[in-house]
C-alpha positions in Angstrom: 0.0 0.0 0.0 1.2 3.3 -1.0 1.4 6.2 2.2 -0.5 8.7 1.9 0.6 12.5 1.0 -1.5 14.8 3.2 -1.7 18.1 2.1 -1.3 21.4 4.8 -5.1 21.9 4.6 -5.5 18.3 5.4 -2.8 17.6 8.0 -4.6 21.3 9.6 -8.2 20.1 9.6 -6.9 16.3 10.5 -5.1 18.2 13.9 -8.4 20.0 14.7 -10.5 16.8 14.4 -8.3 15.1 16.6 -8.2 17.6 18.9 -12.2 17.3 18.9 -12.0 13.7 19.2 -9.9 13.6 22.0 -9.2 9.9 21.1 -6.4 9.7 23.9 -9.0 10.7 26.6 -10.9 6.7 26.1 -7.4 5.1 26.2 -7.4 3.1 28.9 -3.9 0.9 28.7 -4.0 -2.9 29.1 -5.9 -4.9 31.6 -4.5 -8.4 31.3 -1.0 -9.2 32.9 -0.1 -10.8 29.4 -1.4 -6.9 27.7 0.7 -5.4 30.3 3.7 -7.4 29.6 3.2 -6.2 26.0 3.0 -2.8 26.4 6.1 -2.9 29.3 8.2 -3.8 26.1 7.0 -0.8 23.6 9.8 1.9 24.0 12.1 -1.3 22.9 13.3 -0.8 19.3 16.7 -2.8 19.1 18.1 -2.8 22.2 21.1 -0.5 21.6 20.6 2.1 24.0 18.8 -0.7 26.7 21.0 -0.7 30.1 22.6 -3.9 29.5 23.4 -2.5 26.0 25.3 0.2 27.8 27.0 -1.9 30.0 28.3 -3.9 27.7 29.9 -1.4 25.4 31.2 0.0 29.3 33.0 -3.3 30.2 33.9 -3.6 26.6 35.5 -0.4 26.5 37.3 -1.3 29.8 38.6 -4.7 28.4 40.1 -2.6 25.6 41.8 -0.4 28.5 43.2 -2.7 29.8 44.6 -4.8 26.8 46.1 -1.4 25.5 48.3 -1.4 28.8 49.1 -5.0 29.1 50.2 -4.7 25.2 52.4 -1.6 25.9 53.7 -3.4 29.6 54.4 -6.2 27.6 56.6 -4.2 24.8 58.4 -2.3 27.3 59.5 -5.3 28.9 60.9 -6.9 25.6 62.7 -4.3 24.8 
């Protein structure tokens, strides 16, 4: 299906009817522990910026720390 192309007038009188509508106003969220454990996961996209994302590219970063200086500890000592 091809999206749609909304023109100003349209995407303007869309707004207002929205704004009349109030759709957001009967949302109610999800009643059922199964619908809640649904909804607990919708700001997910890919996981990249998740905590344990994050902590991994932290303890990743510190592995390369620390390889760095047991590389250069090992070259000083050879030479």
């Amino acid at each position: 299906m091809a999206p749609r192309f909304w023109t100003l007038e349209q995407r303007i009188q869309q707004s207002e009817a929205i704004r009349r509508w109030m759709p957001w106003r009967a949302s109610s969220g999800p009643k059922t522990a199964e619908g809640k454990a649904t909804a607990s996961q919708n700001a997910i996209k890919h996981g990249g910026r998740g905590s344990t994302a994050q902590q991994l590219e932290k303890l990743l970063s510190l592995m390369k720390r620390d390889r760095v200086a047991v590389d250069k500890s090992l070259n000083d000592r050879d030479k």
